[in-house]
TORVEX-776088 format. One line per 10 residues: number of its first residue (from 0); their letters; for each residue x, y, z of N, C-alpha, C, O. Coordinates in steps of 0.05 Angstrom, whole numbers, always signed. Layout:
N
NUM	A	X,Y,Z,X,Y,Z,X,Y,Z,X,Y,Z  ...
***
This chain:
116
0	XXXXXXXXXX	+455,+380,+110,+438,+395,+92,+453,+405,+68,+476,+415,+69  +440,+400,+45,+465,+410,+17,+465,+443,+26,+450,+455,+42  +482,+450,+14,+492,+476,+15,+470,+493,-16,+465,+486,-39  +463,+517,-1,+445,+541,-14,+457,+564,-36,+443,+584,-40  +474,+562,-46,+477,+587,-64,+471,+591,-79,+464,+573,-94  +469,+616,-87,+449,+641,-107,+462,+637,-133,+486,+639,-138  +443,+631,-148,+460,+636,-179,+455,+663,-190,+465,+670,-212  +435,+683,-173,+448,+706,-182,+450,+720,-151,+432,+720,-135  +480,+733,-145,+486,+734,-121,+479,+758,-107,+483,+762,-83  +464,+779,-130,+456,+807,-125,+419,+798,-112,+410,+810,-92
10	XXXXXXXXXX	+405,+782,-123,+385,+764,-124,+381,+738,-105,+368,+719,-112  +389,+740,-86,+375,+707,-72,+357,+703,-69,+340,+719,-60  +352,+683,-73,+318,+657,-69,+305,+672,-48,+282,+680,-54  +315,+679,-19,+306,+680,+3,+294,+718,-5,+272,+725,+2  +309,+732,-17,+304,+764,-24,+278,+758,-48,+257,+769,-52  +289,+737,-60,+262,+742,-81,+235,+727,-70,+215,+729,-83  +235,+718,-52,+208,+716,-32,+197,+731,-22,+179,+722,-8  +201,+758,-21,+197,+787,-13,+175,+797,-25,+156,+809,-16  +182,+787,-52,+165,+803,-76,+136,+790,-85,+135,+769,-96  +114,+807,-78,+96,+789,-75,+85,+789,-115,+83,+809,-130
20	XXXXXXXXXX	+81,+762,-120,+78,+766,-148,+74,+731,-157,+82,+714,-140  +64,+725,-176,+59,+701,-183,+37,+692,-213,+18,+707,-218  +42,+670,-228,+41,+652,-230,+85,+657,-222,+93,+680,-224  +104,+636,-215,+127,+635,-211,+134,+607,-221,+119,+588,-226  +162,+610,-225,+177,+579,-240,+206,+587,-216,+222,+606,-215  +202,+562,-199,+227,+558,-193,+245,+535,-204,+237,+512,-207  +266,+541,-210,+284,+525,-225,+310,+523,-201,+318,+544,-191  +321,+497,-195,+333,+492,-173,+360,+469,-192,+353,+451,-206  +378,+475,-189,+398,+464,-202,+417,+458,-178,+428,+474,-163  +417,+420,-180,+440,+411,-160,+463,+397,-167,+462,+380,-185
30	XXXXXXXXXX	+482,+403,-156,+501,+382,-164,+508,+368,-144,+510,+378,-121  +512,+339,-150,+505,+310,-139,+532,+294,-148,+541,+290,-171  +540,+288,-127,+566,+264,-128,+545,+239,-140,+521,+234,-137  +568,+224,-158,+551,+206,-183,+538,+189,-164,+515,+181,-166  +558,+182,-137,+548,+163,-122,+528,+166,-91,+523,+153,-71  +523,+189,-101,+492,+198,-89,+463,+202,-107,+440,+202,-99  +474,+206,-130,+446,+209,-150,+421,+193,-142,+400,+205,-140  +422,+165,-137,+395,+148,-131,+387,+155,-104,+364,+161,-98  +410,+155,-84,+391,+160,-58,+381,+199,-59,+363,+204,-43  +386,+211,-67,+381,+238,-81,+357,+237,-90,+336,+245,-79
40	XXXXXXXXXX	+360,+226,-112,+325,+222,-124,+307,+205,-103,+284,+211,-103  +312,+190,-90,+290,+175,-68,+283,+199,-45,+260,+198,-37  +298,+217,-36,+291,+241,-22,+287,+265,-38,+282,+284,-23  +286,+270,-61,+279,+288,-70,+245,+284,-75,+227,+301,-73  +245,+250,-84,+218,+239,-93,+198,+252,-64,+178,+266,-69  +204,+247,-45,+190,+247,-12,+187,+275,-13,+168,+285,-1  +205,+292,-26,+203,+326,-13,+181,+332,-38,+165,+351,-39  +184,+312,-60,+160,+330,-84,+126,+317,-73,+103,+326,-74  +134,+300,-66,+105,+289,-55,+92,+308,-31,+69,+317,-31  +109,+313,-12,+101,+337,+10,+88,+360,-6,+65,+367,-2
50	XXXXXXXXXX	+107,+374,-28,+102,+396,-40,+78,+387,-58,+60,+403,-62  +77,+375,-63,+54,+368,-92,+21,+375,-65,+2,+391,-69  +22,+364,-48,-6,+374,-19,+4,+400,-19,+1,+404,+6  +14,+422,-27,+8,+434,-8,-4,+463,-32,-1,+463,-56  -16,+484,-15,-32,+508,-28,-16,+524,-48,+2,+539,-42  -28,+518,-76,-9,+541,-87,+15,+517,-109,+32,+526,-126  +12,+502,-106,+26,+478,-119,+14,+473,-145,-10,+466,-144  +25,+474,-166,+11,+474,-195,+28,+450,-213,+20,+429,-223  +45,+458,-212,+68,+428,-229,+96,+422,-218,+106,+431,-198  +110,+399,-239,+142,+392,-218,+148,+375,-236,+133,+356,-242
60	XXXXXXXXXX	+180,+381,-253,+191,+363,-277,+212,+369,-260,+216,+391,-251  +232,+340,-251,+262,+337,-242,+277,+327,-278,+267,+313,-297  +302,+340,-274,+310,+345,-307,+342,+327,-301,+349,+326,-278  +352,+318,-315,+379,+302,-307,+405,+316,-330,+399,+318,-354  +429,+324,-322,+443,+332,-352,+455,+310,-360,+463,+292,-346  +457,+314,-389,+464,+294,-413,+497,+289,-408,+511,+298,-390  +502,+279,-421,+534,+262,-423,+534,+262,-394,+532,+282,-381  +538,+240,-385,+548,+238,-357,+554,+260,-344,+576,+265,-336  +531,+278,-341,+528,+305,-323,+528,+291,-289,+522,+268,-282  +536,+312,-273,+531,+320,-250,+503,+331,-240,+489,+327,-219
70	XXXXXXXXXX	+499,+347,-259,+471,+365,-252,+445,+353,-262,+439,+342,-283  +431,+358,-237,+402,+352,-238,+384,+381,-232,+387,+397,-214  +364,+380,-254,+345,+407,-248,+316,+399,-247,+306,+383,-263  +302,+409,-226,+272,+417,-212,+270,+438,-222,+282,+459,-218  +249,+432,-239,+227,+460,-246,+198,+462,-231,+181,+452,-245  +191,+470,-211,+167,+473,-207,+152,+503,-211,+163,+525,-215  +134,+501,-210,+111,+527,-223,+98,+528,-192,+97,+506,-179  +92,+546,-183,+67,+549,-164,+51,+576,-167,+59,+593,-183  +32,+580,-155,+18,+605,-169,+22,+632,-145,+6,+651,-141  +45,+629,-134,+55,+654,-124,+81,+647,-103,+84,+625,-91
80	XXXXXXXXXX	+99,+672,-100,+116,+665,-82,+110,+658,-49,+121,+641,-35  +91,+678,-44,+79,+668,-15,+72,+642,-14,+74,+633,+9  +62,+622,-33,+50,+600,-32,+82,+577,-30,+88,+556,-18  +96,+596,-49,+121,+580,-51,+144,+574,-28,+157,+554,-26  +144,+607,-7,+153,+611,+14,+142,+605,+33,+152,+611,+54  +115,+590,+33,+97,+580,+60,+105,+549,+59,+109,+536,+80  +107,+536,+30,+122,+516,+28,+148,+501,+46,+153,+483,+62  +159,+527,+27,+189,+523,+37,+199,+521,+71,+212,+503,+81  +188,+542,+83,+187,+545,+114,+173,+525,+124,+174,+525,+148  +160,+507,+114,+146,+488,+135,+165,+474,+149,+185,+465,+137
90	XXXXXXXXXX	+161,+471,+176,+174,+456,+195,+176,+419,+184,+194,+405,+194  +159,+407,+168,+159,+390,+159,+183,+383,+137,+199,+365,+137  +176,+415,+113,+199,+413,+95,+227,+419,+98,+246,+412,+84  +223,+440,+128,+252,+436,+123,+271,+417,+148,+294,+420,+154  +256,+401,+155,+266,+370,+174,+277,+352,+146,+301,+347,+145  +258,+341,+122,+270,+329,+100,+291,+347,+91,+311,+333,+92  +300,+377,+80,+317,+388,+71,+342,+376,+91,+364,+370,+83  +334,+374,+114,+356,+376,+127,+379,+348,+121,+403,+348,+125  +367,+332,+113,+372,+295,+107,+396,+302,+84,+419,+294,+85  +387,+319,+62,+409,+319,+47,+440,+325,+61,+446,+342,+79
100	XXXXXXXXXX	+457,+305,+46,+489,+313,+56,+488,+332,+37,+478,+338,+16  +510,+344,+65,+526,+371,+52,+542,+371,+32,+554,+393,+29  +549,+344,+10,+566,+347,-7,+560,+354,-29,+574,+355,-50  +524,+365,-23,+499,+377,-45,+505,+403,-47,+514,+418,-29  +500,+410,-74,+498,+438,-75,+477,+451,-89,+474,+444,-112  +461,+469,-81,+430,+475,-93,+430,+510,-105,+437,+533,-100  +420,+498,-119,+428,+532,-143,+396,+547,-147,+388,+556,-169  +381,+547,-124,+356,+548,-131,+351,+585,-139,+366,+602,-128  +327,+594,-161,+316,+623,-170,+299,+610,-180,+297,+589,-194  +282,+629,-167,+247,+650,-179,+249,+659,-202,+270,+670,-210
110	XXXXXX	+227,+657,-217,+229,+668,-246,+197,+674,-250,+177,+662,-242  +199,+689,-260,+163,+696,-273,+170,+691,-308,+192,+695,-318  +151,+683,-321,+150,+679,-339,+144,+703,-352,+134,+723,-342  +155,+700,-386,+163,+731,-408,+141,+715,-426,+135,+691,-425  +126,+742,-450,+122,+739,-476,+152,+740,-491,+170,+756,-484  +154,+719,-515,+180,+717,-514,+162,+732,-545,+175,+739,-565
***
């Protein structure tokens, strides 16, 4: 299973599921050995298709970084964190999470959107 840490460490994914509140943008940032990137994206493809069925599911852009980056970013939107955390807990989703090697690393946060 890739490995879970907080990019803000006062803040984790799992604490900010607490907060009941929504429309939400999760932004999930991985880094990927070069020579896992395709089979990466073929299981990532399978885990957005699960998520795209399920309640509460609104959009999903996977983002790649420029110059021969490492990092790949998932933005999805859903229209609340319960919807997002009923997701995540499915016994379905997290059997595919489990497929990823551990040489993954997942930088996933909740965000509500600002008037900028």
């Amino acid at each position: 299973m890739a490995k879970l840490q907080s990019l803000d460490p006062q803040t984790p994914m799992f604490a900010q599921f607490k907060e009941k509140t929504g429309p939400i943008v999760l932004a999930n940032t991985f880094v990927v050995p070069k020579e896992r990137t395709e089979a990466f994206l073929a299981l990532f493809g399978r885990q957005a298709e699960f998520m795209k069925s399920r309640p509460g599911f609104v959009s999903l852009q996977m983002h790649r970084g420029t110059a021969d980056s490492r990092l790949l970013m998932n933005v999805a939107v859903w229209e609340s964190t319960e919807a997002l955390a009923a997701a995540f807990g499915s016994p379905e989703f997290q059997r595919m999470a489990a497929e990823f090697p551990d040489d993954i690393v997942s930088y996933p946060h909740i965000f509500e959107q600002i008037d900028a």
